[in-house]
N, C-alpha and C positions, 0 to 999 in steps of 0.2 A: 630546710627551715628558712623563713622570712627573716630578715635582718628585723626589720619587728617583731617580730615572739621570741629576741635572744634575750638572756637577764644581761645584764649589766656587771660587771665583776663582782663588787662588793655586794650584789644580790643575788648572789648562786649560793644556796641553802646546799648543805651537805648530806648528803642519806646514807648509809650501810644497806647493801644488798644482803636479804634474809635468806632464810639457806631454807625457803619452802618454793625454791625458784626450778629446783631440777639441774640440770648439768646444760642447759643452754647460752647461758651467759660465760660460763666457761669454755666451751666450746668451740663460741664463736669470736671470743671478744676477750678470752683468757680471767674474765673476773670469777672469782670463786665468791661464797658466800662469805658476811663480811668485810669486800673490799668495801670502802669508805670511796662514795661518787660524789660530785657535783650536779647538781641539775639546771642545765644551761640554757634553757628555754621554759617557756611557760607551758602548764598542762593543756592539751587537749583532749577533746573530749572523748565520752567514750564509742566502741565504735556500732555502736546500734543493736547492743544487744539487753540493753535495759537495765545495763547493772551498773555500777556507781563506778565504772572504771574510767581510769584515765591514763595517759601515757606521754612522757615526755623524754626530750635529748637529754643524756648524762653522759658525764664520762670520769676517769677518774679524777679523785682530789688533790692528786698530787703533778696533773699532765696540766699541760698547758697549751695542749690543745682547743682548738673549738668545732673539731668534727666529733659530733657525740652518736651515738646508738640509743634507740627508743629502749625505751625499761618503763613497763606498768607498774601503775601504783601499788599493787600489791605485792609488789617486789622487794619494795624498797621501803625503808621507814627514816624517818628524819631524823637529825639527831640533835636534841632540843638543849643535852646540858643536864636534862634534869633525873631524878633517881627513879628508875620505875623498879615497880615493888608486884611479884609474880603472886598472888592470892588464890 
């Protein structure tokens, strides 16, 4: 990752890793579904298969690290604060 496309601390939005991810992120990286990421870089895009995916560095909320692991956006959901309501 370019020292241009890192966020800036106070703009690493937080996400939880959904548990329709499979057993790879645990695997490799130990996160289970759940764990609560940072995302440390800006999206890129997707990788040429026409679908609305994207993929960026995260790593966990609580490290203080800045070597992150790619996680697609379908992975992950933000977490905004607000009440979602399951219909």
């Amino acid at each position: 990752m370019k020292s241009s496309e890192k966020l800036s601390p106070e703009k690493q939005p937080e996400y939880i890793l959904l548990d329709n991810t499979g057993k790879n992120y645990e695997k490799l990286f130990g996160w289970k579904p759940g764990t609560v990421l940072r995302r440390i870089s800006i999206w890129y895009g997707s990788n040429g298969l026409g679908r609305n995916l994207k993929q960026a560095y995260f790593v966990p909320a609580d490290s203080d690290t800045n070597y992150g692991h790619i996680v697609w956006n379908d992975h992950v959901k933000e977490i905004t604060g607000q009440l979602e309501l399951d219909i």
